[in-house]
C-alpha positions as CSV (number, residue, x, y, z in Angstrom):
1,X,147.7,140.2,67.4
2,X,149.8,138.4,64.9
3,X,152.6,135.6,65.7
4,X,155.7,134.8,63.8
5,X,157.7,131.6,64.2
6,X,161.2,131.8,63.3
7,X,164.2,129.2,62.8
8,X,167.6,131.1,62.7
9,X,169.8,128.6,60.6
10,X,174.1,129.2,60.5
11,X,175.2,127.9,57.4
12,X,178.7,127.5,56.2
13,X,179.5,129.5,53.1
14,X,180.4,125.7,51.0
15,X,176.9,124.9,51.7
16,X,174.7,127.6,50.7
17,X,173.9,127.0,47.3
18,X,172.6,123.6,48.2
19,X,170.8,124.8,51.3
20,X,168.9,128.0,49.4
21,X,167.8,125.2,46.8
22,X,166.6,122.6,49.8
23,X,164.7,125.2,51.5
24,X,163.3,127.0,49.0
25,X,162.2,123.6,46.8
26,X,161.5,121.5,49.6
27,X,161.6,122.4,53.3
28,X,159.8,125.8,53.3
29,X,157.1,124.2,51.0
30,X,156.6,121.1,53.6
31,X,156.7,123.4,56.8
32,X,154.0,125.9,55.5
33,X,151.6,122.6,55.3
34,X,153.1,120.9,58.1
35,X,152.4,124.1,60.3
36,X,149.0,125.7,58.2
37,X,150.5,129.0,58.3
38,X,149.2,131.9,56.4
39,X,152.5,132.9,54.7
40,X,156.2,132.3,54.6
41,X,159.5,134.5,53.8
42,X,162.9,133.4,53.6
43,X,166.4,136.0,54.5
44,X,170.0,135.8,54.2
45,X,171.7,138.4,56.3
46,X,173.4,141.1,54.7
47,X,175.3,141.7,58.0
48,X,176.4,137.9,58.6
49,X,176.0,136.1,55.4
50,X,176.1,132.8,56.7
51,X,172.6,133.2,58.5
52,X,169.8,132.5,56.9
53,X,166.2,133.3,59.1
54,X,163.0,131.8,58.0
55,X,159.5,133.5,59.3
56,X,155.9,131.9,59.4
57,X,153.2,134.1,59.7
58,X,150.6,133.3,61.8
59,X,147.0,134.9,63.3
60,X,147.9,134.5,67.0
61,X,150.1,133.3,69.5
62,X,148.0,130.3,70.1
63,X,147.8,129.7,66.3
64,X,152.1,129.6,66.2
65,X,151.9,127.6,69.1
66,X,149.6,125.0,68.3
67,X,151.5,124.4,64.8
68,X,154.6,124.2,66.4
69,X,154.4,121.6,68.8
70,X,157.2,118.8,69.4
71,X,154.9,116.6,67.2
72,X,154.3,118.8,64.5
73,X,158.2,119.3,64.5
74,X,159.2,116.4,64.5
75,X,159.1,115.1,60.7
76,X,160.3,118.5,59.8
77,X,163.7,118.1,62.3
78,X,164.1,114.6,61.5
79,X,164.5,115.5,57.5
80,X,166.6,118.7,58.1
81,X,169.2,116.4,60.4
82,X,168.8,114.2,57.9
83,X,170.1,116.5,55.0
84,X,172.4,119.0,56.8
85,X,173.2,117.0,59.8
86,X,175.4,119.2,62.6
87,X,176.8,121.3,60.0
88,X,173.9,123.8,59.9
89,X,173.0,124.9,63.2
90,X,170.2,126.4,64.3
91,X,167.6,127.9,66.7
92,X,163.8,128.7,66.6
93,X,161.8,131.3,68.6
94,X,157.6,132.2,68.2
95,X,157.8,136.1,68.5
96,X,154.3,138.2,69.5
97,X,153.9,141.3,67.9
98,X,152.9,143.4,70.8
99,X,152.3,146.8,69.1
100,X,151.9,147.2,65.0
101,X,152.0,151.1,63.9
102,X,151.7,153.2,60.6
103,X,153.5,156.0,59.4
104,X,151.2,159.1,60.3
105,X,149.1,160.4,57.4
């Protein structure tokens, strides 16, 4: 089954503009090569509009995992300190879809 790896970023409302443009120009561009994942979507929350979620798609489990080791972080973390610093906090998670359905015909 499918894998997604997601990075749940809070991002205060003075720095949005700049952060949409950084992540859409530049960081989500870098971590789809960094991590070889078959596609990539970007969200701001319609409920809490300071959260902005990131997904990577990928083929397994073992797929999300392997691209997401501490190595293959690291370059990625060390450039998003490096631009937002502790003012855009955030978290990351590898989700396994466990059950995939269609509407019935």
């Amino acid at each position: 089954m499918p894998a997604w790896f997601v990075v749940r970023a809070v991002v205060p409302e003075g720095d949005r503009a700049a952060f949409d443009r950084w992540y859409a120009q530049e960081h989500l561009p870098d971590a789809l090569r960094a991590f070889g994942a078959q596609r990539g979507w970007r969200a701001w929350s319609r409920v809490d509009p300071s959260v902005h979620t990131a997904f990577y798609a990928f083929a397994s489990v073992a797929a999300a995992e392997a691209a997401t080791t501490p190595d293959r972080l690291a370059a990625l973390i060390a450039e998003f300190d490096r631009c937002w610093g502790t003012r855009v906090t955030r978290a990351r998670d590898i989700l396994e879809v466990v059950d995939e359905q269609s509407p019935p015909v």
